[in-house]
N, C-alpha and C positions, 0 to 999 in steps of 0.2 A: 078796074080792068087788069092791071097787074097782077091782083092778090088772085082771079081769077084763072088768067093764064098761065101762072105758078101752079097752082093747084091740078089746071088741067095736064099740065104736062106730067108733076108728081107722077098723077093717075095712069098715064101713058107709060111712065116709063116700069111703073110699078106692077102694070099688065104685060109690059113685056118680060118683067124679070120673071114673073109667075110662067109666063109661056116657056119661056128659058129653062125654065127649073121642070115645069112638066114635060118638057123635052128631052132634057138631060136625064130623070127618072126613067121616061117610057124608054130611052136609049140604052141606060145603064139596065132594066130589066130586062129589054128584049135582048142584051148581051151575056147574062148572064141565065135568062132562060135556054138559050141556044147552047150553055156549055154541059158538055156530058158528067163535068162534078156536079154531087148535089150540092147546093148552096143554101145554109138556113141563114135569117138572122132575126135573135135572139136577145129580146130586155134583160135589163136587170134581174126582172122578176119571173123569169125564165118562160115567160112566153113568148110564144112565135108569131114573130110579127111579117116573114116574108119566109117563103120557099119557092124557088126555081122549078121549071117543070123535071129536071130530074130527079126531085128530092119528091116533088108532087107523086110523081109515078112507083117512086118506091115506099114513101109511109101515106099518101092518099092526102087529100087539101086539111089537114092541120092547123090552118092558122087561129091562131085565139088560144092554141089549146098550152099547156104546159108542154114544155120538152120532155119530164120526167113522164108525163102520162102518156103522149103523143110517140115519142122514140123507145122509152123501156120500159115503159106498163106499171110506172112508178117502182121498178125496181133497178134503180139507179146504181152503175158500178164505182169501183174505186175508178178508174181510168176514167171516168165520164169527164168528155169536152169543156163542159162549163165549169168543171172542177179545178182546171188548169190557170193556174195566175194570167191574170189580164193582159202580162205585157210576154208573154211565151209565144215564139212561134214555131215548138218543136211540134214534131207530126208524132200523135202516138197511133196506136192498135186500140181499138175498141171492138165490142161486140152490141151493135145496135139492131133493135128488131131482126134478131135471130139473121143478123149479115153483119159479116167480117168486113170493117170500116178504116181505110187512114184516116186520122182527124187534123185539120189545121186549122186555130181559131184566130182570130183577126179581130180586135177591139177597134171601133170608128165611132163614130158620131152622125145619127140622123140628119135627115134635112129640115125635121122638126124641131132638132136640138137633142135627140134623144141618145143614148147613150146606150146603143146596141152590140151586140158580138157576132163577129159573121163567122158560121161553121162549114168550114168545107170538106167536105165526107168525099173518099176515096173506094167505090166498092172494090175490096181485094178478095170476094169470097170466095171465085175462084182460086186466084194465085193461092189461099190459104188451103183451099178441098184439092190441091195440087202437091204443096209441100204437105199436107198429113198422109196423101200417099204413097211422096219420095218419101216421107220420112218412114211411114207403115212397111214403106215396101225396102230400104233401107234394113230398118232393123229387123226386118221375116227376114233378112240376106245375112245379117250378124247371127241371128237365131241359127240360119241353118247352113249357114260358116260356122260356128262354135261345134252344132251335132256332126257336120261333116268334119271338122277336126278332131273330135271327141273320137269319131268313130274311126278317122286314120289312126289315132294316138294307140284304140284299140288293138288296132287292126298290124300296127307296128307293133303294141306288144305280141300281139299274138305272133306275127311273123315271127321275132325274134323267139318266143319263145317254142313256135316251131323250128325254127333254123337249128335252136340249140338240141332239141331232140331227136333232129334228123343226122347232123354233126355227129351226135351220142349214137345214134344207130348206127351210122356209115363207120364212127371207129371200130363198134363192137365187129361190125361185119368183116371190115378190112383185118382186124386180129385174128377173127374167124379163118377168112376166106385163106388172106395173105397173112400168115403168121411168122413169118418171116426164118421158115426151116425148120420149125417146132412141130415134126409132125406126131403128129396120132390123136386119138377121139376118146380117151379112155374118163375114166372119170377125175381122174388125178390132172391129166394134161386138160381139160375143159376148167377143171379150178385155179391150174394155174394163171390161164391165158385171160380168166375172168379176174382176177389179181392183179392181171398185167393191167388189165383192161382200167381199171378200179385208177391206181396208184400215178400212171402213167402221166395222164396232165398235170399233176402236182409237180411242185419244184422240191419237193422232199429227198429225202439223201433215202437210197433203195440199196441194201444190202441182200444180194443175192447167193444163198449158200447151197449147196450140193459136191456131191461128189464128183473127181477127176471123169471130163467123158460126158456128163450130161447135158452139157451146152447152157454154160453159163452167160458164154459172151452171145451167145443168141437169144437167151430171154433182153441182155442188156442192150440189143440193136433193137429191140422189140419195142424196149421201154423208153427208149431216147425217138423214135420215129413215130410213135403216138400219143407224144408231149410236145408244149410249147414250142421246146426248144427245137421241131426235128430240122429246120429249118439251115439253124447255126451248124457253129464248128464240132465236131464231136472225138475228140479223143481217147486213144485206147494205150494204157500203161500197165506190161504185164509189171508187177514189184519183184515178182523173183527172179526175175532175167534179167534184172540189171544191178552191178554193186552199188552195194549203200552209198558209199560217197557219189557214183555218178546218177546215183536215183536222185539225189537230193536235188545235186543242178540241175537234173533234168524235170524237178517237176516244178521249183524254184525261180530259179534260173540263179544268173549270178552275175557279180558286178569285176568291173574289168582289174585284174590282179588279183581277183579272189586267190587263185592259183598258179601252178604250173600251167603255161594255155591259154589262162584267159588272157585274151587276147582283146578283148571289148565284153562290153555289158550285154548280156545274152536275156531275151526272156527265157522263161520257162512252162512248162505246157498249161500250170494255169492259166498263166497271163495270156497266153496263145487262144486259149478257151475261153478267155472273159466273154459271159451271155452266151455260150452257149453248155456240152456236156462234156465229162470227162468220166472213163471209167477206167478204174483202178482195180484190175485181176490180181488175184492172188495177195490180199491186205493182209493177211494173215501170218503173212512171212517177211514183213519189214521191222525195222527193228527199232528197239523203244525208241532213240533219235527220232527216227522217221512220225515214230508215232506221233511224238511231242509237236512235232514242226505243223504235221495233219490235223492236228486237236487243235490247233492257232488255227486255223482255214474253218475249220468246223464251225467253230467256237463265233469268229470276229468277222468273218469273210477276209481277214488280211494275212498276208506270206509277209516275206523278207528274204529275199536274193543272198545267197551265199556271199559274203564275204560286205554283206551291208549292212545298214541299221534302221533305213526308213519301214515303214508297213507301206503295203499296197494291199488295195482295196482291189477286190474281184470277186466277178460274180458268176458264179460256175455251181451247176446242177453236179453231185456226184452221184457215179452211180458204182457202188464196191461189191466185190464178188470174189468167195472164199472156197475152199474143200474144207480149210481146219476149223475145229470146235471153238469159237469164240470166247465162250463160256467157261468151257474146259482150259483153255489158255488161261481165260482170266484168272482163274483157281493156283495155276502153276505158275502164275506170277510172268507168264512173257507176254500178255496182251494189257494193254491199259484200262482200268476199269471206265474212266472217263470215258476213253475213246469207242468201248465198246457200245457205252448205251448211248453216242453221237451217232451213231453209224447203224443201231438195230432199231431206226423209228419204223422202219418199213420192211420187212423180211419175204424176199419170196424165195422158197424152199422148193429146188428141184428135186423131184422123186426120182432116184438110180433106177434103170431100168427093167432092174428083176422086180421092183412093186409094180409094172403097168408094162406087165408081159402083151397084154392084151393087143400092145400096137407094134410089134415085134412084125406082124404080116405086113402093117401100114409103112412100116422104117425101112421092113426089107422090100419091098415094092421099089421104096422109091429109090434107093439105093444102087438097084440092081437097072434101074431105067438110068438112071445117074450114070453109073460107068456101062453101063452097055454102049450110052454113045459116044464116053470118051474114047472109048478103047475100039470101036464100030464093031461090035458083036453083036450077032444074032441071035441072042438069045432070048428066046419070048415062052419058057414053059418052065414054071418052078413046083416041083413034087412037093407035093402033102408030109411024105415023109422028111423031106428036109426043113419045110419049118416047123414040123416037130423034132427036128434035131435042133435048131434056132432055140423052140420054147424050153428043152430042157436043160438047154445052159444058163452058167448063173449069171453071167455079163458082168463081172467085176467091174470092168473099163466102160461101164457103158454104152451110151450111142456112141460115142467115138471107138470102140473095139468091133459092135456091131459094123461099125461103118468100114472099119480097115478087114473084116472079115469077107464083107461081100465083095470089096475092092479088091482084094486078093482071087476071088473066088472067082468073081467075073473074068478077069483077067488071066487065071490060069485054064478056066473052063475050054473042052476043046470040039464043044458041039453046043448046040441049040438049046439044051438042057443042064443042069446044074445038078449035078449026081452028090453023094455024099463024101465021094474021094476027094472033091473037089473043097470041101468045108476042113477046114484047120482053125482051129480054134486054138489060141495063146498059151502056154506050157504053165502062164503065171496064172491062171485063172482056176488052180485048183484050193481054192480059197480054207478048204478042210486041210487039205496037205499046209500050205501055210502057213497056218494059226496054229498048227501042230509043232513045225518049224521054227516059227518063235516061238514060240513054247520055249522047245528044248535049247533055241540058244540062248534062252533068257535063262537057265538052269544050270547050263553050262558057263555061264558068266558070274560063277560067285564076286561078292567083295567089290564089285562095279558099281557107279552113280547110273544112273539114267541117262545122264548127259553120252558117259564115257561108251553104253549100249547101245544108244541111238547111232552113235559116231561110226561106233563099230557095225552096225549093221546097215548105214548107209552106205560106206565102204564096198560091202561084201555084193549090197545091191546093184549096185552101178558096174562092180569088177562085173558081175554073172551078167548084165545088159548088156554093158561091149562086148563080153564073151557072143554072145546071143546071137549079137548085129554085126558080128566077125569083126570088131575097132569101129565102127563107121560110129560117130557121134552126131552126126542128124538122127540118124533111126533111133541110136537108145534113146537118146533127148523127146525125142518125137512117143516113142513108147512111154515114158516116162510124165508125158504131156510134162517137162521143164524146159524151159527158155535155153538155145543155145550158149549162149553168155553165161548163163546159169550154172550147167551144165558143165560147162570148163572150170568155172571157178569152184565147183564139189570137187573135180579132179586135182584142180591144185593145191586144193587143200589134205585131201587124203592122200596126196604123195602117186598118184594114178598116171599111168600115160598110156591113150589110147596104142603107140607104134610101138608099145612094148607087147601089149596084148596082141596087136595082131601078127608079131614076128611068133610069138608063143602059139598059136592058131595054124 
């Protein structure tokens, strides 16, 4: 009876544990049917021993079959799930029957005893056909950011490279239009101003030569207002109107005790000018010192202050401008060769105005508008025959004779018109009488140096000027185009005094 009621109970308890266990199955797959991951699980020998109904609905009822045949058609990848060591529970990326998969596998033990792997697949096909479009649509944005930069980068060079041709026109024009008092249209005055044109932005040293009267210092305002520089300081040093010793401090400067005077350390006009322009009229007549001191600036970009010893560094555009023969100086030994071929990188040669008669109408136009309104004359009618009286002179003094001829003219004129009684032309300007003149007093001057002729006939020149200008020494200075300063110190050198000449008058 015992052995029996044992047994039956065994039996009993052993139908409940079966119930137990096919309860806890039906429970654990109806919960895991219900979950929206798919869920495989997976033998040893890679077949499919259970799928969940969302694993069912995405590869269809599989079981029995391999995973390799059943999920990738036997074309199994590197990443593939059961590839991944048994005790891993990283989540990778897979691509299973053509859908983008998370994978997480999970090694357990059957209720059979069996030694299965649960795969739980994540469909991310969307989120993935999402980022290949952020990503698609991403890099079409880098693609056509890169052509739309390409095409600014273009589009800025091109700007620039129009800006700079339009800059290049508007100067040429502005030279044109506003030339800055250079008038006339002749073929000589168009080559100059295209020279100007040319040179002008450069920071090159511009040596500009012509004769007394033809408007040096106006091609050199020309050339400093259509450069870099037109911005900066721009100073004007005529050289012959001031003595050599006070040129030197003045262009120098000088340090305190250098002399009688100095008083403290002074700049001088380069230092004043550093970055910007300096023009030096009249180089032609400073003297070898000066030269020497000049050839240092040229040379180093550095001076030295009267009565100093350090250098200073400055940076200063020159622009020099002569009447005398450079060239011919250097031969005679009073110009420095060095200095000359510092100073001739860049030459613009003004034409005297008997070669480019042609703008003599243009000059006297404007001339005649010029002082009609300083002086408030009504004068608005100029005869044919007087600027044929205009083209037949030879204009030794150039535009500046021109200029003081209409000024004169305008100014004496006593009606609406400009008659020929009215034109007076300079007594100096008979250039054949002249040249005849020296002649005979270079003939008359046996047994003389050059030196001692020159001496003697600068003398003779400047007595016959103040005679002229009855003493007044603006006017001969001014006829003379030489610096007041100048102009006194030839007097005191040749022993001259204007208030003797004009008691003799």
């Amino acid at each position: 009876m015992t052995t029996t009621s044992t047994n039956k109970n065994n039996s009993h308890e052993l139908h409940q544990l079966r119930a137990e266990v096919k309860r806890l199955v039906k429970n654990w797959r109806s919960l895991l049917d219900i979950m929206p991951i798919m869920v495989l699980c997976i033998r040893n020998d890679k077949v499919i021993e259970y799928l969940n109904q969302s694993a069912q609905k995405a590869f269809g009822n599989v079981r029995g079959q391999t995973c390799a045949k059943a999920l990738c058609n036997n074309n199994c990848q590197n990443q593939c799930p059961m590839n991944m060591p048994a005790n891993s529970r990283d989540t990778i990326e897979a691509r299973i029957a053509d859908m983008h998969v998370e994978c997480t596998t999970v090694p357990f033990a059957g209720y059979n005893g069996d030694n299965l792997t649960m795969v739980l697949l994540r469909d991310i096909s969307k989120r993935k056909q999402q980022e290949n479009e952020l990503k698609s649509f991403n890099e079409n944005i880098d693609h056509i950011l890169r052509l739309k930069i390409d095409e600014l980068k273009e589009s800025e060079t091109l700007r620039n490279k129009l800006a700079r041709e339009v800059n290049l026109l508007k100067q040429k024009v502005e030279i044109k239009q506003n030339n800055g008092g250079i008038i006339g249209s002749s073929r000589k005055i168009r080559e100059l101003l295209d020279t100007i044109q040319q040179v002008a932005s450069t920071d090159a040293i511009v040596l500009i030569t012509g004769e007394s009267g033809t408007g040096k210092e106006l091609v050199a305002d020309l050339v400093r207002r259509n450069s870099q520089r037109h911005d900066k300081i721009f100073l004007k040093v005529n050289c012959s109107a001031i003595n050599e010793n006070l040129l030197e401090s003045d262009l120098f400067g000088y340090e305190k005790g250098a002399f009688t005077g100095a008083a403290m350390r002074t700049k001088g006009k380069f230092e004043i000018a550093d970055g910007g322009t300096i023009f030096l009229d009249e180089i032609g007549d400073i003297s070898p010192r000066m030269q020497s001191a000049l050839l240092r600036i040229l040379q180093s970009g550095e001076l030295i202050r009267v009565g100093g010893s350090t250098p200073i560094k400055v940076d200063v555009r020159i622009i020099a401008a002569t009447n005398v023969d450079l060239a011919k100086a250097v031969e005679e030994g009073t110009f420095r060769l060095d200095l000359y071929y510092r100073l001739n990188i860049i030459r613009i040669s003004i034409p005297p105005l008997r070669e480019r008669k042609e703008d003599i109408m243009e000059l006297t136009t404007h001339f005649v508008k010029k002082y009609r309104q300083v002086f408030n004359k009504q004068i608005d009618f100029l005869p044919h025959r007087i600027i044929d009286l205009l083209l037949q002179h030879d204009w030794p003094g150039n535009v500046r004779e021109l200029d003081n001829v209409i000024q004169r003219t305008v100014l004496m004129s006593k009606s609406n018109m400009i008659t020929e009684d009215d034109i007076i032309f300079e007594n100096v300007t008979d250039t054949t009488s002249n040249r005849s003149s020296l002649v005979d007093y270079i003939a008359n001057s046996p047994n003389k140096s050059l030196k001692d002729i020159m001496s003697a006939l600068e003398r003779d020149l400047l007595s016959h000027v103040l005679r002229e200008n009855k003493g007044n020494v603006v006017e001969a200075a001014k006829q003379l185009a030489v610096g007041k300063t100048a102009f006194y110190d030839k007097l005191k050198r040749h022993g001259l005094s204007p208030k003797s000449l004009k008691k003799k008058l």
